[in-house]
C-alpha angles and dihedrals in degrees: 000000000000118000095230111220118255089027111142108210131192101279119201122250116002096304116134115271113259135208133237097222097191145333131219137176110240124182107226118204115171105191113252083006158070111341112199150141118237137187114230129201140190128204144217128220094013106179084243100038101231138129102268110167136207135228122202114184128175145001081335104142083077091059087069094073108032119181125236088266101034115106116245120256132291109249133175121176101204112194102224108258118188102184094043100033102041109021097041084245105183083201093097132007090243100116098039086051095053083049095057090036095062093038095051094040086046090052096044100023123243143121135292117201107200096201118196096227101121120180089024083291108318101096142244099288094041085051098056091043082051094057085046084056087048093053090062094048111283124123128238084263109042095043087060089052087048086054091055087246119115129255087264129350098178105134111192096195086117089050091051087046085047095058093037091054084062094047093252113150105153129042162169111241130207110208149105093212124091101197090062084059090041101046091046086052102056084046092056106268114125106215098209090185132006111211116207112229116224119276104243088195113190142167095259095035097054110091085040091049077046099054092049095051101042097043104020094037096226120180099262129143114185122219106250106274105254 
């Protein structure tokens, strides 16, 4: 089934109707890892105005019309990263989560909302002088405060207008952090299972894996120090 553009579709809660804008088929190879195609849309009338993205993957056009038994789909919401998307930065997790992400959504079907919202919210250039505050003690948390920015100012209203577009009210989702699940359910997505990611633990990600599980109480589970 193709998502014609311009199609207005049934949205959860009270939020404004959005629109999906277009829709194109894009091969996906990450090197050394997933290889997968993947069906991208835009969108029209989103509550911030960016450019969020979906990724459709698998047999999903299934997942629209899901029978009483059937479970519901697959989701991840993945915050845009830059450094750790796109650069390969071991600073965060950011990039090997996308890359699980895609690999486990593409085996089981299921949709991937890429979110600009880099830096949880506070942007490219906030985030680096972030990482500048961290180096002299702070954690990921408290640098963004220092900055005059919040914790964490990442809203998911446009994820939650996204899945709604398609008709999606009920979902899987792929995800350590509890404020994601939170924040879809008081938007009208019922979450029927959260599925922690891996933890992709390094040298230069610790203190910041640390910092999300001990204040923002992510679903991480560190391997016994050895």
């Amino acid at each position: 089934m193709t998502v014609l553009p311009e199609a207005f579709a049934p949205l959860v809660g009270t939020m404004a109707p959005v629109a999906v804008r277009s829709q194109v088929t894009v091969p996906l190879h990450f090197p050394g890892g997933p290889t997968a195609t993947a069906e991208v849309m835009t969108f029209h009338g989103l509550a911030d105005g960016k450019e969020h993205l979906l990724l459709a993957f698998g047999e999903w056009e299934a997942l629209l019309n899901p029978g009483p038994e059937d479970p519901a789909p697959l989701v991840r919401l993945h915050s845009e990263c830059l450094t750790g998307d796109v650069f390969g930065s071991q600073r965060c997790d950011c990039g090997p989560q996308l890359r699980e992400a895609i690999e486990k959504i593409s085996a089981a079907g299921g949709f991937l909302l890429y979110l600009r919202q880099e830096g949880r919210g506070i942007g490219l250039y906030s985030k680096l002088d972030a990482y500048a505050l961290q180096d002299n003690g702070l954690d990921t948390y408290e640098a963004n405060v220092a900055l005059g920015h919040g914790e964490d100012e990442r809203d998911y209203t446009p994820a939650a207008q996204m899945l709604g577009a398609l008709g999606l009210n009920s979902v899987r989702l792929l995800s350590n952090n509890p404020d994601k699940a939170v924040q879809l359910a008081a938007l009208g997505i019922t979450i029927t299972e959260q599925l922690p990611t891996g933890v992709h633990l390094t040298p230069a990600n610790n203190a910041y894996l640390t910092a999300k599980r001990d204040r923002t109480a992510h679903t991480l589970t560190f391997p016994p120090a050895e």
